[in-house]
N, C-alpha and C positions, 0 to 999 in steps of 0.2 A: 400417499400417506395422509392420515386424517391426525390432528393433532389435536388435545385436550390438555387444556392448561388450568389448574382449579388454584386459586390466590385466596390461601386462607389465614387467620391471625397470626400462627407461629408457621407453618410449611408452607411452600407453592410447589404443588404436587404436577407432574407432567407425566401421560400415557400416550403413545403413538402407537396405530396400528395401520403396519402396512403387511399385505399378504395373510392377516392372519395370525403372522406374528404381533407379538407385546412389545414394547418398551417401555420401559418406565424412568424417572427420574424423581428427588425429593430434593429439596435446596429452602433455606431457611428464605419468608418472604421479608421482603423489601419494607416496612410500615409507610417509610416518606415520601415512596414513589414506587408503588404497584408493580409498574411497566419494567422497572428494573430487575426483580426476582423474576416475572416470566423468560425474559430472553436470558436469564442466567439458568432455568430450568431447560431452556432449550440448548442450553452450551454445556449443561452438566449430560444430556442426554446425548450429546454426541451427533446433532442429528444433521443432513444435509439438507439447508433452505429448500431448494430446488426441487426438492421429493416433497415436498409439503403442499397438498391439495386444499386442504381444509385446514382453517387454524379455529379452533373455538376456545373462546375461555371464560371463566366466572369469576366473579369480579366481587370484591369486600364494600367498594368505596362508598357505593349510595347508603347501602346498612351503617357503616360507619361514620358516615356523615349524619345522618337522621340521629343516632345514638348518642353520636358526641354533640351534637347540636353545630355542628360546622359547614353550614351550607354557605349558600352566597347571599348578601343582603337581598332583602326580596321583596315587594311590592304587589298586593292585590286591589283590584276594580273589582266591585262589586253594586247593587243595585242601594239606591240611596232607600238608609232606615235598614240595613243587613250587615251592616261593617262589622259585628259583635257577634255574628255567625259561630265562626271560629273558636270565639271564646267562651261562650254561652253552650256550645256542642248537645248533648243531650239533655242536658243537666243530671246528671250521675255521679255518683263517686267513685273513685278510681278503687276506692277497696271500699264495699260497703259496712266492713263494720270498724275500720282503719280509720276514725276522725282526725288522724296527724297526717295521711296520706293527701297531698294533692295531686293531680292531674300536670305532666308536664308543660309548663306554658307552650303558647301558640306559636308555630315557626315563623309567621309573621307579626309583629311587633304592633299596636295599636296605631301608629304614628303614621307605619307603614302602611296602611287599612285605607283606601279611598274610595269614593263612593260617585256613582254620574246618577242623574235625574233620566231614569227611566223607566219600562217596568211591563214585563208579559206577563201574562195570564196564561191558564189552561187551554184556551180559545186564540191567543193571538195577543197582538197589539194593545194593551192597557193604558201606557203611555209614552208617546213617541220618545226614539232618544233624542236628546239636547244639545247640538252640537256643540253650543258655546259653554256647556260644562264641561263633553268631554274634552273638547281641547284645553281648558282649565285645568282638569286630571292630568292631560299628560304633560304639559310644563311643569305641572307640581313634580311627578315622575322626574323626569330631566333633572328638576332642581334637587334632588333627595338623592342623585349620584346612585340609584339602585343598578342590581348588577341582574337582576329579573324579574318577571313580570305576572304573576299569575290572573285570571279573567274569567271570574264565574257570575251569571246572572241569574237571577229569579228566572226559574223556568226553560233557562237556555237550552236545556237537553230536548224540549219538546221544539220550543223556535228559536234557532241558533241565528238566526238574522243580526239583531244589536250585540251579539259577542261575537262574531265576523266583523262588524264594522268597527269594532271596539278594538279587536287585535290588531285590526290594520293601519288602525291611525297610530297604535303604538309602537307595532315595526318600523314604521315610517321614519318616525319621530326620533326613535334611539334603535338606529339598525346598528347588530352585532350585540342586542341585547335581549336571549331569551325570553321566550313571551308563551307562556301555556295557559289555551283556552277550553275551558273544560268541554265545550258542544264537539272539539276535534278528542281529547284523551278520552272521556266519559261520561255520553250522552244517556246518562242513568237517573231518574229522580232518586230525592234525600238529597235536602240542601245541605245539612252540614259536612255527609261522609264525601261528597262531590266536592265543597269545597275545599273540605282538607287532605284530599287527595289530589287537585289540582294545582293546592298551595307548597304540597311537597314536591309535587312536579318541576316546579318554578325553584323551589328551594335548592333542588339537588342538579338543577343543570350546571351550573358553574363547574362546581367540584369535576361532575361527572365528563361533562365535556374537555375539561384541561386532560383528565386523566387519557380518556380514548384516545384525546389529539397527541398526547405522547405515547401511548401505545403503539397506535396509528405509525407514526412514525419511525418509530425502532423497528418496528415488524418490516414497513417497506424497506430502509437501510439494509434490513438484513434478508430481503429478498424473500421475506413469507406475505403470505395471501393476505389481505385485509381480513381481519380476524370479525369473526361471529362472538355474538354477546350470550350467554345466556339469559335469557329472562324468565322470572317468577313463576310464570307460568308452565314449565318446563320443556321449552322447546326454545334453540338459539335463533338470531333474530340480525339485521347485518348493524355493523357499528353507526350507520346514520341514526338508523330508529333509534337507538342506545343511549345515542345525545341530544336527539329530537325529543325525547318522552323513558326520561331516565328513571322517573318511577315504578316503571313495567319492570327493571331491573333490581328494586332491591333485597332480592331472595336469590340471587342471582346464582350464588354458590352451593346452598341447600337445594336445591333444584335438580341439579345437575349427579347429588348423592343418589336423589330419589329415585330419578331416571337411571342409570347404571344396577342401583341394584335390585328393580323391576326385571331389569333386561336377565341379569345374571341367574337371578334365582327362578325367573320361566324358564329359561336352558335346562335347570337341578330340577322342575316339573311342580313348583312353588309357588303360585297365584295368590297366594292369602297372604298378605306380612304386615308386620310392622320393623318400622327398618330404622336403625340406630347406627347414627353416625358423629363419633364420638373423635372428635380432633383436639387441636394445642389451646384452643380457647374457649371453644362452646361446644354444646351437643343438639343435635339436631335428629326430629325426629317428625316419623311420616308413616299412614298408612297407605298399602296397596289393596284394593278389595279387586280379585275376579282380573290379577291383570294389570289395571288400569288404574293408574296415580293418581289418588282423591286431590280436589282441586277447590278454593273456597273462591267468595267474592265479601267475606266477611275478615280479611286481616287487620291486625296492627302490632304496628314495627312502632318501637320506641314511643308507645304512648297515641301515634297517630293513625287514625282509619285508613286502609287503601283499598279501596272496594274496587280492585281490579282484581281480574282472572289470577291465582295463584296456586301455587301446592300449597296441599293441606300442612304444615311444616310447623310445630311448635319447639323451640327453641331456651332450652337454658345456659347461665352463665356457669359451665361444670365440664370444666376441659382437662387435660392434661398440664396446662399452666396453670388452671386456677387456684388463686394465691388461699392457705390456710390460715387461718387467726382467732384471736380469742376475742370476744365480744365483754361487753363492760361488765356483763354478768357473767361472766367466766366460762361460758360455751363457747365450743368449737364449730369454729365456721368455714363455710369453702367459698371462694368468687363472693361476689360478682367481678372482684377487679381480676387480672390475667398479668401472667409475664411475660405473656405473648413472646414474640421473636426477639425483644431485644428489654431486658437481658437475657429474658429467659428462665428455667426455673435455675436454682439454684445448681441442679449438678453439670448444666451445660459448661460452665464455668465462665460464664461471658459478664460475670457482676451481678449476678442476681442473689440475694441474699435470705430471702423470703420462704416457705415452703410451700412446693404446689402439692399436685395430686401426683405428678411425674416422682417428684421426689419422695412419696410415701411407696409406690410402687416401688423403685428401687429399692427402698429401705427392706421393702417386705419381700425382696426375693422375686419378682414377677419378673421383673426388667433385669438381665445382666447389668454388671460393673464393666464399663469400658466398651460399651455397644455403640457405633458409629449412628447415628442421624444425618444421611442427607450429605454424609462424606464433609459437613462442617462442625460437627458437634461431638466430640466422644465421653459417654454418660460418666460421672464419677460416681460411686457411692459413698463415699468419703463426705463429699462436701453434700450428698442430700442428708446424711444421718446426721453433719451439724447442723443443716439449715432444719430439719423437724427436730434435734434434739433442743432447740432454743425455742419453739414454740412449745414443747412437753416441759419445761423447766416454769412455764408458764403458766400453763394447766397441769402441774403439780402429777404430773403422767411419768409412766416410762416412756421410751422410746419407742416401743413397738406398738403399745399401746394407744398412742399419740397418731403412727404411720396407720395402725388399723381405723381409728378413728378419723381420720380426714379422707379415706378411702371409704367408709363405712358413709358418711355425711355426701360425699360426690353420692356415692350410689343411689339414696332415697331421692336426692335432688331428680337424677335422671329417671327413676322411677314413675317421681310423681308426672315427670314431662310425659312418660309412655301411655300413662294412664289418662291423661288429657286426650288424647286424640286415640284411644280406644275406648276404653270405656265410660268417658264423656260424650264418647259419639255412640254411644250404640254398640260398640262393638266388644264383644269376648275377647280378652286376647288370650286363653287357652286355645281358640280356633286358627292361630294364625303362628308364623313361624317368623324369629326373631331374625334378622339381619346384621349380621355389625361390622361396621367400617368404618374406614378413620384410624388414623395414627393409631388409636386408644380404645376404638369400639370392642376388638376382638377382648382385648383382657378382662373387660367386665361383664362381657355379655352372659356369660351363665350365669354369674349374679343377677344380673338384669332378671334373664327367664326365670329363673328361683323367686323369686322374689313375687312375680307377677302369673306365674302357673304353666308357662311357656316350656314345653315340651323340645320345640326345636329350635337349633341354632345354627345357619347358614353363613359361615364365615367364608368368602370368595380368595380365591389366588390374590387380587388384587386389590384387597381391603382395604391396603395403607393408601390406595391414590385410587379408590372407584367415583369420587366424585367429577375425577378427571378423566375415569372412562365413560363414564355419565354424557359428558360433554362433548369426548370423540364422534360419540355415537348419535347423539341426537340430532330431531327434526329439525330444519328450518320452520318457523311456527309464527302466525299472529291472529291475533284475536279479536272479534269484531263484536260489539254489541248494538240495539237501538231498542229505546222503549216501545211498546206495544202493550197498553193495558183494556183487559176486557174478560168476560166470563170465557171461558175454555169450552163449554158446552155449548156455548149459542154463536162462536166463534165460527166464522164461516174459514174454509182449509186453504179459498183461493186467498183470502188476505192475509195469512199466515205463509202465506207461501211468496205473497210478496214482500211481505218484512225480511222475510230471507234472502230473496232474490237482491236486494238490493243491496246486503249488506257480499253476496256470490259475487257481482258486479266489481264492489270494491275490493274482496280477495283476487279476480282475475286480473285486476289491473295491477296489483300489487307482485303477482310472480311471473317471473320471466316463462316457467313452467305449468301445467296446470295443475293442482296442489290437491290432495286429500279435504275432502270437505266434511265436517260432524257438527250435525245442527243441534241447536239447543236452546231452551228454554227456563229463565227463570216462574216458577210455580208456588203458590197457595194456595191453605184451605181461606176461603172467603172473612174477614175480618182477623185474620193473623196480619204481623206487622214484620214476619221474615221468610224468604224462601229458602225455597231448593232449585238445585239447578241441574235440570233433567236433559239426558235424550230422547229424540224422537221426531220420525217426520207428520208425522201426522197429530189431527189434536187426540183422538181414540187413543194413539201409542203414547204420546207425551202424559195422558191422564193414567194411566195405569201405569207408566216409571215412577210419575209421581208418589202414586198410591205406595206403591213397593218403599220407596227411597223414604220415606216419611215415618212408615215403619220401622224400619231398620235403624234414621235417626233417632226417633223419639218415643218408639216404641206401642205406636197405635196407629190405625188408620181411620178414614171416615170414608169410604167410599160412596157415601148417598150427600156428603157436603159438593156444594160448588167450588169447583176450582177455579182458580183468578189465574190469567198470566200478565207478566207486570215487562218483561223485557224477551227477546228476543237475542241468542246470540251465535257466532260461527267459528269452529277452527278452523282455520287451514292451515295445511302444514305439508310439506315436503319431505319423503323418509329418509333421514342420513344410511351411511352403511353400516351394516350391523355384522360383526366379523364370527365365525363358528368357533368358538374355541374348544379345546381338543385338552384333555391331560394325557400325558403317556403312561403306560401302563409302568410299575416299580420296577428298576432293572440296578439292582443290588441292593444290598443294607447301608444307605449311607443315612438313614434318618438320623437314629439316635446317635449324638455329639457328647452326651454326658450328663451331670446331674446337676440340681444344686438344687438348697435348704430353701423351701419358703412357706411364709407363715400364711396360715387361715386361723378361722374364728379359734380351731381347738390347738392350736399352737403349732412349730412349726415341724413341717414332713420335708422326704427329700423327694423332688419329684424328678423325672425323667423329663428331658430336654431333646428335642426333635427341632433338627434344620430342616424347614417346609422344601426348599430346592432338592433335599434329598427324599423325597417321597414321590410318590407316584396313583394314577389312578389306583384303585385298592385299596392305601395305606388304611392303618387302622391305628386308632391310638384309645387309651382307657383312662383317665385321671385318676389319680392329680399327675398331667403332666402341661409341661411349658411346649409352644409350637410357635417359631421363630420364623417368621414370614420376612419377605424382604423389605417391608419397610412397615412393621409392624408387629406383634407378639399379643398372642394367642394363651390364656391362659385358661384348662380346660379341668374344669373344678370335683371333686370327686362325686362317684354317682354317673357322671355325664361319660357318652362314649361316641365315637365319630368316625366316619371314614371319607374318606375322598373321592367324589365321584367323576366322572368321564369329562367334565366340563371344570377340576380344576376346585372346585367348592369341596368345602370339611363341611361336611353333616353331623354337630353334634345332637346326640336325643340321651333325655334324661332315661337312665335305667329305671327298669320299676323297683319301687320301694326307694329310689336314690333320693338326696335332701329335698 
């Protein structure tokens, strides 16, 4: 049995697949201690330890720690005359025309900033390091009671010699105290995104490391496998790496959406998407071009750079929790804050007093009155219509008017996210087919496609938890970079081949098995200051991915410029199993369960209600109707029409002429 465990703000989703067959499970997550809502997803799912081959799971905590600012006290070495690295960053604004916006401060503190007397070059050795300062630094270290370590120097990525000797005296010195050196996480030039990617590194092990070693723990107690991490990059990774280099992990949980619903919607014969997954806190969002899960080396999480290997994955705060209010000027607002799991929104009944987006759904008829959540929660409508009738007394609104309006406000929010990573990248998104998963994804998504010209909508069997079959299913995966800068055209093949070879060496040492290998290459046109990052094994093939890819980015190409390549990198990866799933064909009329009133833009209709367990390959359904998934609802807006195909997926497509 392979298990998938997805830990997200309000649910901790669980998918088990053994033989073929599904399991699922939903149970509200844990905030104070992760580890505890997972093995409680394993004890709501019923499952036996013992059958458990694989345990994989996505993990909130490094996002959440970055977000909230709660890592562990942290300390960076750095070369003397660069301590202000950090804070100085590109000199940019965080919103160019925002003069009240700043830039979140630095994860490490000024005080914390130490500096040794030494200093490479392009060429080597500039100036020796200094012993009697470094061991200066690290008393001071010692003395400052820091709980980690981070270690970037001028040039290190080229000669890692003085940041080797650098970490070693400081393992030494205070062992049992996190120590990331950036020549071992990313051997990339750009001093600053290197440094503040190494300094989150250092930032987020504590947290990260406490969390695994009690994950860790419960899992052995209860007789499952050392659990797989997902990481960023979309393929799982084992729990050492996770605590060794926790920064690779903080998309941990978005990742694993991405991955599942690539898988799912190639099965439905879907290669073009963009995929909306739409949970109790945030939504998340990602394109697929041709298959294959776009991937940056240009992120940032809460303000900071992490120019490691990741999915393309942009993210807002516009969940089913997030809280609605009135702003000073009397607009209505959604998130950024959340009810997350505890209290929750208002109709859970667990204290929450507030109005989310959960509660505007019910009010407007999408979500049943009295619908179970995760077998802990049973929805009220009662108490969502006072929690929005008290913000509408607010905003001088009706009631309905108030629930349309804070659904109306979620939706542009997730809009504008869809538009960032489509047609900010280059891409149509009439060309591509929407996705939607998550607790919350299916009910908006034909809004979503309405909105953005999106013709089709692929909602999966297993919507309400695909980021947890995301995670069943995936590679073991890691990622290897080393810089390599020179013209591509005068680039001789054999020393391209051994900047690879070397980094082949470290993946084969790295698996037990021999792994799937995909080479790659970060690329420019000659005086640009950003690349792309291509396939190919050759330089002839890596110049013409580039030419294509730069294209379709930016919408021109140069093919008589010289192309620069700046770094060299490699996946390997190991195939998890990937299960056939099957829908059976309809065998009676159990769909339709009944009716009930719900309001759109032109007021409110009665729509037809379908329990998804009662349908079958074939079904057909026509809007405006409600479609009631197991751990999620499907609301399929008029105009749009869908059937269920062999693998289990609603295919909704707008009618012609439809909104």
């Amino acid at each position: 049995m392979r298990l998938g465990v997805d830990v997200g703000g309000t649910f901790t989703d669980l998918v088990a697949l053994r033989a073929g067959r599904l399991v699922t499970a939903k149970v509200l997550s844990t905030p104070a201690d992760q580890s505890a809502g997972v093995l409680a997803a394993v004890d709501a799912a019923g499952l036996e330890a013992a059958a458990v081959s694989v345990f994989a799971q996505g993990m909130t905590v490094a996002t959440n720690a970055l977000l909230e600012r709660r890592g562990g006290r942290t300390a960076l070495i750095t070369t003397r005359g660069f301590r202000d690295v950090l804070e100085i960053g590109r000199q940019n604004r965080a919103a160019l025309y925002d003069l009240a916006r700043d830039r979140p401060p630095p994860l490490i503190p000024r005080e914390l900033r130490f500096t040794v007397r030494e200093r490479m070059g392009p060429h080597g050795v500039v100036v020796p390091l200094d012993d009697a300062d470094l061991n200066r630094v690290v008393e001071a270290l010692a003395a400052a009671e820091v709980e980690a370590v981070a270690v970037c120097l001028l040039f290190g990525f080229l000669h890692p010699e003085h940041e080797s000797r650098v970490g070693e005296r400081v393992r030494a010195r205070l062992p049992g105290v996190p120590v990331s050196v950036s020549s071992e996480l990313l051997p990339e030039f750009r001093e600053y995104e290197r440094m503040a990617t190494v300094a989150a590194d250092a930032y987020l092990a504590p947290r990260v490391a406490g969390y695994l070693e009690r994950l860790g723990g419960r899992a052995r107690r209860r007789g499952l496998p050392p659990p797989l991490v997902m990481q960023s990059s979309g393929g799982v990774a084992e729990i050492a790496l996770a605590a060794a280099q926790p920064v690779r992990f903080v998309l941990s949980g978005p990742a694993g959406g991405v991955v599942g619903a690539s898988y799912v919607a190639a099965l439905s014969g879907f290669r073009d998407l963009l995929t909306f997954d739409m949970g109790g806190t945030s939504t998340d969002v990602a394109a697929v071009i041709e298959g294959a899960v776009q991937t940056t080396t240009e992120s940032v999480v809460a303000g900071v750079p992490l120019k490691l290997s990741m999915v393309d994955v942009h993210s807002v705060s516009a969940g089913g929790g997030s809280i609605a209010w009135a702003d000073e000027g009397g607009a209505l607002r959604v998130g950024p804050r959340s009810a997350g799991a505890a209290p929750g929104p208002a109709a859970y009944g667990r204290g929450g007093v507030e109005p989310t987006v959960t509660d505007a759904n019910l009010v407007l008829g999408y979500l049943p009155d009295g619908a179970s959540l995760g077998g802990q929660v049973r929805l009220s409508r009662a108490r969502a219509r006072w929690a929005v009738q008290r913000l509408a007394d607010r905003l001088d609104m009706a009631l309905e008017q108030a629930a349309l309006g804070i659904v109306r406000v979620a939706d542009s929010q997730m809009v504008r996210a869809l538009r960032v990573i489509s047609v900010e990248r280059g891409l149509d998104p009439r060309d591509f087919a929407l996705v939607a998963f998550g607790g919350a994804g299916a009910m908006h998504a034909c809004a979503m496609a309405e909105e953005l010209g999106v013709r089709t909508v692929l909602v999966p069997k297993t919507c309400g938890v695909l980021s947890a079959f995301g995670l069943a299913i995936s590679d073991v995966r890691r990622d290897y970079v080393a810089p390599l800068r020179g013209r591509l055209d005068i680039l001789d093949a054999a020393d391209l081949g051994q900047a690879w070879r070397v980094l082949v060496d470290r993946a084969l040492a790295d698996f037990a098995v021999e792994p799937r290998l995909e080479h790659l290459a970060d690329l420019r046109y000659r005086g640009q200051s950003y690349e792309l990052t291509v396939g190919g094994a050759t330089p002839d093939a890596l110049a013409s991915a580039f030419h294509a890819a730069h294209q379709r980015r930016y919408g021109y190409r140069d093919d008589d410029e010289v192309v620069e390549v700046v770094a060299v990198r490699l996946v390997a990866s190991v195939a998890g199993e990937t299960p056939q799933l099957w829908e059976g064909p309809v065998s009676g009329d159990r769909s339709v369960i009944g009716r009930r009133p719900v309001l759109l833009e032109g007021g409110w209709h009665d729509a037809q209600v379908f329990d998804r367990a009662g349908m079958g390959a074939g079904s057909r359904v026509r809007g405006l109707v409600v479609v009631e998934f197991a751990e999620a609802t499907c609301l399929v807006r008029p105009g749009w029409s869908g059937t269920v195909d062999e693998v289990g997926t609603l295919i909704l497509r707008r009618e012609e002429g439809g909104p």
